[in-house]
PLY file of the C-alpha trace (Angstrom):
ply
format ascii 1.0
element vertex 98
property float x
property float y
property float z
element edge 97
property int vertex1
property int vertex2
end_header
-139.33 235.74 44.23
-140.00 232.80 42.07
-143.33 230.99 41.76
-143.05 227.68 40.52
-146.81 226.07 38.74
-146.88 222.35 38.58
-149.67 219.79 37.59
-148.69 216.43 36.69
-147.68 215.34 33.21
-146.61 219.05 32.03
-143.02 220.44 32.85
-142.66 222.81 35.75
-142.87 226.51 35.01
-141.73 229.53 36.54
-142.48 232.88 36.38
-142.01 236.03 38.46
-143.94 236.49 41.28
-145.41 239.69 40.23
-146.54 238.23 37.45
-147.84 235.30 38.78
-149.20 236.77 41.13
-151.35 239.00 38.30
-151.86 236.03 36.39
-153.30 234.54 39.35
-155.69 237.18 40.52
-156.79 237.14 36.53
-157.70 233.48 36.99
-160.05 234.25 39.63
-157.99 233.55 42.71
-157.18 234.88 45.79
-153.07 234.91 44.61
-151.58 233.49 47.62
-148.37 231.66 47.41
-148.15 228.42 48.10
-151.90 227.80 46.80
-153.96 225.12 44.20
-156.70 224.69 41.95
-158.36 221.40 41.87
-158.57 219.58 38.68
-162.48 220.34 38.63
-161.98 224.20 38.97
-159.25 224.36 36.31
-161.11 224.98 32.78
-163.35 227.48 34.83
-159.60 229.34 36.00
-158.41 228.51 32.41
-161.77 230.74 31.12
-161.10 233.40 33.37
-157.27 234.08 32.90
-158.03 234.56 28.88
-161.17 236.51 29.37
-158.68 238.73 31.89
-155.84 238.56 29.13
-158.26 239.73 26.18
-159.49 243.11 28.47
-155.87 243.53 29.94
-153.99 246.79 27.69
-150.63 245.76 27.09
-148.60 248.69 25.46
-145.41 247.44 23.77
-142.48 249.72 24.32
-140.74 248.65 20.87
-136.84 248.30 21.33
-134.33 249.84 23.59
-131.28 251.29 22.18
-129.46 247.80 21.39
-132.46 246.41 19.08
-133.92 244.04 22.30
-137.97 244.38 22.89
-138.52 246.71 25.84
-141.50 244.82 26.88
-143.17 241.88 27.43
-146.59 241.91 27.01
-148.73 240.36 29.82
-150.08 238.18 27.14
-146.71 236.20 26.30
-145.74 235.95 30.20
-148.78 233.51 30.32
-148.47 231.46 27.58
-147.01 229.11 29.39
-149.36 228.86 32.25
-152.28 228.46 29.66
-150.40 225.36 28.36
-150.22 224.07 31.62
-153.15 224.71 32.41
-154.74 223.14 29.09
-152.91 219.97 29.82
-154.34 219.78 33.16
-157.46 219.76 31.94
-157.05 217.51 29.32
-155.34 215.01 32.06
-158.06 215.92 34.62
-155.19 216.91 37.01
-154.81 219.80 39.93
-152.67 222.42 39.77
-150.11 223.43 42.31
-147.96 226.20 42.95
-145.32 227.64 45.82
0 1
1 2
2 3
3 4
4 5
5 6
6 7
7 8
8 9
9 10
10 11
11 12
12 13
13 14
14 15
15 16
16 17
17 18
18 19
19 20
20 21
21 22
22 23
23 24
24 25
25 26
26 27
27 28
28 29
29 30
30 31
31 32
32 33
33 34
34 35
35 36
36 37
37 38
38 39
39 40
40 41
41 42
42 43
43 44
44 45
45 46
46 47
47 48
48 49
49 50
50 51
51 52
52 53
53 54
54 55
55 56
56 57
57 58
58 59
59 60
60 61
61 62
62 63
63 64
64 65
65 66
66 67
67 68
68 69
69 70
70 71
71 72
72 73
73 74
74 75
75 76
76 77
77 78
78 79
79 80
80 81
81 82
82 83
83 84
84 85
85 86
86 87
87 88
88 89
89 90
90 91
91 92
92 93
93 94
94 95
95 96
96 97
């Protein structure tokens, strides 16, 4: 399964739903799918998902046997959902995903 985050004036972004779902429970919420965060909630979320992210342990793996990274780290998965995030704030916008 794919969850997709939108807010308006950011790109669309996708991510795993086991992932999101994580990244979702870090930000405070309940991690249902389809679900939103009003635009008033969002830097509160926003604190919460890098608090989360700082205490999370993420173990790299190094490289498999052709040179490619065997993991990746909890912490790069949700760079992208804290730049979406950050613009919604900045563009006092909710956020939305299904």
């Amino acid at each position: 399964m794919l969850v997709t985050f939108s807010t308006s004036r950011y790109s669309d972004i996708m991510l795993f739903g086991d992932i999101a779902t994580q990244l979702l429970h870090l930000m405070g919420h309940s991690g249902t799918i389809p679900g939103a965060i009003l635009a008033d909630d969002v830097p509160q979320a926003l604190q919460h998902l890098q608090q989360g992210l700082s205490t999370t342990a993420d173990t790299a793996s190094g490289e498999d046997s052709e040179g490619n990274p065997a993991h990746v780290s909890l912490k790069n998965r949700a760079l992208p959902l804290i730049k979406l995030l950050e613009s919604a704030i900045n563009n006092h916008s909710d956020v939305m995903w299904k």
